[in-house]
N, C-alpha and C positions, 0 to 999 in steps of 0.2 A: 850727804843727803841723797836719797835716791830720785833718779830719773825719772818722772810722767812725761805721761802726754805726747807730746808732737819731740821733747827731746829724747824719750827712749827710742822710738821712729827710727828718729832720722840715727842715732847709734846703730840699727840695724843694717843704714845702708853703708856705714863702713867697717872699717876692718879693726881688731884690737885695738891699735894705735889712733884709730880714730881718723885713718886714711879714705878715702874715698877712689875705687877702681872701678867704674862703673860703665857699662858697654850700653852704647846708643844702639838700637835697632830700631826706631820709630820712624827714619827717614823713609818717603812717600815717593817725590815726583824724582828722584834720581833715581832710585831702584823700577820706577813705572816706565822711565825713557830707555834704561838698559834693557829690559825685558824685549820691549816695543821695537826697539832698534833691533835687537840678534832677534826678534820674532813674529815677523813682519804678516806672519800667517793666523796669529791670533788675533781674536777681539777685545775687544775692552776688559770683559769679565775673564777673558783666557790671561788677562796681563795679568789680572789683580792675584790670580793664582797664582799666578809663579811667582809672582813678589810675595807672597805669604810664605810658599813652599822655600826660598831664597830663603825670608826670615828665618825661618826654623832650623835650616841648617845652621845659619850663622849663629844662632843663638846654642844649639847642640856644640856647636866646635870652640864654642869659645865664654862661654857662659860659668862652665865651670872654673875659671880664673877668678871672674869678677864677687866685687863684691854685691853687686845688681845689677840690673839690665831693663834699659828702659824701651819701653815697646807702646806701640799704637795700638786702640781698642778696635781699629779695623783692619787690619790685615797682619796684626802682630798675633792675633790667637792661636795659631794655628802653634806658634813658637811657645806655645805657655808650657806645652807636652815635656820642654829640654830645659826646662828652669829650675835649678840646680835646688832643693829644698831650702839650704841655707842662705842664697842669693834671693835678695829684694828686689819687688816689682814695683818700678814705678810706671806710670801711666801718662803718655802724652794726653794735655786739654785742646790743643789747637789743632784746627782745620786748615789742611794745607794748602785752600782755596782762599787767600785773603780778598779783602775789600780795598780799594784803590781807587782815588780821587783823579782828577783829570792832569792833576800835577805829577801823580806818582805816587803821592804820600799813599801808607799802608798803613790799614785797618787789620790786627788779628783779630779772630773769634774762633770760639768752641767750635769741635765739629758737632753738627748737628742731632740734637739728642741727646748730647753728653755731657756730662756735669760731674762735680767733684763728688756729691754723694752718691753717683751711678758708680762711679772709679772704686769709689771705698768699697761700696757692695759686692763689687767684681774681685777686691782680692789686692787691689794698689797700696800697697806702702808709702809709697809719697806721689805727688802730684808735678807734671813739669808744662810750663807756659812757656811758647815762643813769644816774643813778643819784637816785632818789628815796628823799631825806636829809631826817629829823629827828632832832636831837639828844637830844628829848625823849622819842622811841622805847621800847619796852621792850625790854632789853637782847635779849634775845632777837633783834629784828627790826635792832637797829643794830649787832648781830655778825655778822648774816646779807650784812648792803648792805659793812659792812666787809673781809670775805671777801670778797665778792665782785671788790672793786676789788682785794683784794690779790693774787686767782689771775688776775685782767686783766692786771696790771701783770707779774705772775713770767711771763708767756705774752706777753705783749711785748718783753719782757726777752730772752726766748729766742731770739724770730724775728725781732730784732732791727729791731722796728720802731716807731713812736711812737703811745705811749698818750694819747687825750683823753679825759677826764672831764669830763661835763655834771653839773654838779651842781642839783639841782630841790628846795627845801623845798616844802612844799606844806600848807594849810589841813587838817585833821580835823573841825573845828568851826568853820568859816568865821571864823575868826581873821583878822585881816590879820597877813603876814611879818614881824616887826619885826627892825631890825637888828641887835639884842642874838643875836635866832634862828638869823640866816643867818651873825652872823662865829663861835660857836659850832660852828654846823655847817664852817665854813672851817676854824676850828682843830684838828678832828677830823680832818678830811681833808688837811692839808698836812705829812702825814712823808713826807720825801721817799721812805722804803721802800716806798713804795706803788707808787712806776713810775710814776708820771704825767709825763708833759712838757708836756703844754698842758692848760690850765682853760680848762671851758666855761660863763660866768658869766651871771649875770643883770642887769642894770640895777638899781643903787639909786642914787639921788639921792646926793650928797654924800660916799656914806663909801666910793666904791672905791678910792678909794687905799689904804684896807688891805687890797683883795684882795694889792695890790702887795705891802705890809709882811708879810700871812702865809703870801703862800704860796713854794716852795721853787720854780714851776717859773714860765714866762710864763703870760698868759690871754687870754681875747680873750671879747671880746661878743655875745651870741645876743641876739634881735630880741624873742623871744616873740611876745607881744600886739601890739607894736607896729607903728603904722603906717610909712611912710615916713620924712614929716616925724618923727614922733616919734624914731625908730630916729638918723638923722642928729645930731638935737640930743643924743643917748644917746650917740653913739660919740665925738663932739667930747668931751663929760666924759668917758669912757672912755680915750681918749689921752691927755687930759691927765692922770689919774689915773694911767697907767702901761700901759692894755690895747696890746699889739702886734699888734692889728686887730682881725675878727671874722671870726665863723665864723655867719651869720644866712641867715633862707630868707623865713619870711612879711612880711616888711615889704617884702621886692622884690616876691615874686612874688603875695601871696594878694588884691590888687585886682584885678590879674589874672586869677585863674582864678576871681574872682566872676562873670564874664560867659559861664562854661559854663552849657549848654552850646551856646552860640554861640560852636564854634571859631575862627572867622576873628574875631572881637573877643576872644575870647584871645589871640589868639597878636601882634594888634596892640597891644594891651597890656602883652605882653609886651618886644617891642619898646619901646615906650616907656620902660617901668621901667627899659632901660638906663641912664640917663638918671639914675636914683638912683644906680644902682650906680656909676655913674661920679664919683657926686658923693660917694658914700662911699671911694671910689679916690685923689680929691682928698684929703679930710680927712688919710687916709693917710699924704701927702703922693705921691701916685700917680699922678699926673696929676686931671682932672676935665673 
């Protein structure tokens, strides 16, 4: 039976095999405090530049790997110029500015102005939501995150194109994550009414293979924190647990653009980091 709609899509965003190597570059306020910190002499609008012009490299030096590359509609443009013909675009929804209740609790929303039908017209192949999840929430703030994915997904649905959800628990009182926390918050999240086609998960030791067991759609592995080496040794248990790739940015590229700003040791840097990605390409089973 041949493929429509939102399943041909999302086939675009993996490989043969139906693998998913997919490079983040839509990260915001860490590339805006590296900038700010090595350049102490620009303004506001001098940072967002360099984070643009950052992006672009990063996406030139390493784009060509992946199967996509996922970018921000506001300072990921300048990167559209190095995006590989054959590699899909997906398009971050959320604004890196969230809403926050006097508890803590976190409210995501769209950046401002932007919507999944502006994404579509612009060129996105699939759609990707943060979405910062506590179970423990007051109801209030976890009918607000819950809406939210569920008007993503009906607006995905529509434009017939494929929904990724990042899902982020996060400390209020410097708690560590526990796992009881995060498959909670999974279970919340995996009715398939939601419209989601790919999870965008976190690294836990041991217990992803019930990402596998609960959720309705695939998933794939984001890097966070980690480093390199670290990231590698993550996505080996991630495959094995059941992840069909990953969707990760800072473990390739942010050793990298520690060395702005001395451009010409960026961008050789960067260069080199191929060299991971290739080895995360391997795991794949992708070459290496």
């Amino acid at each position: 039976m041949a493929l429509t709609g939102k399943a041909l899509v999302l086939r675009r965003l993996a490989d043969d095999q139906g693998r998913f190597a997919l490079l983040a570059a839509d990260q915001r306020p860490p590339l805006y405090q590296l900038v700010a910190g090595a350049r102490p002499d620009l303004g506001e609008r001098g940072v967002w530049r360099e984070v643009a012009r950052l992006k672009a490299l990063v996406v030139q030096a390493l784009a060509p790997l992946a199967t996509g590359v996922l970018l921000d509609p506001l300072w990921g443009r300048e990167a559209l110029a190095h995006l590989p013909r054959r590699a899909a675009l997906l398009l971050a929804l959320e604004d890196h500015r969230f809403g926050e209740d006097p508890q803590g609790f976190r409210k995501s929303r769209l950046i401002p102005g932007w919507s999944v039908a502006r994404a579509v017209r612009e060129g996105a192949d699939a759609l990707k939501l943060l979405l910062w999840y506590r179970p423990d929430a007051p109801e209030e703030v976890r009918a607000h995150q819950e809406a939210l994915v569920r008007r993503v997904g009906a607006a995905c649905r529509r434009a017939g194109r494929p929904f990724v959800l990042e899902i982020l628990p996060y400390p209020v009182r410097g708690e560590e994550i526990s796992w009881e926390f995060l498959e909670e918050a999974l279970r919340r999240l995996a009715d398939p009414g939601l419209g989601v086609d790919l999870y965008k998960l976190p690294y836990f030791p041991g217990r992803m293979g019930r990402y596998t067991e609960l959720l309705p759609a695939p998933w794939v592995l984001l890097s966070g924190r980690l480093g390199m080496e670290g990231f590698l040794e993550a996505l080996a248990e991630a495959l094995e647990a059941g992840a069909k790739g990953f969707l990760a940015g800072r473990a390739f590229w942010m050793e990298a653009l520690s060395a702005y700003p001395d451009g010409e040791a960026v961008w050789e840097r960067l260069l080199a980091s191929r060299e991971g990605f290739k080895r995360a390409l391997g795991l794949l089973g992708g070459g290496g």
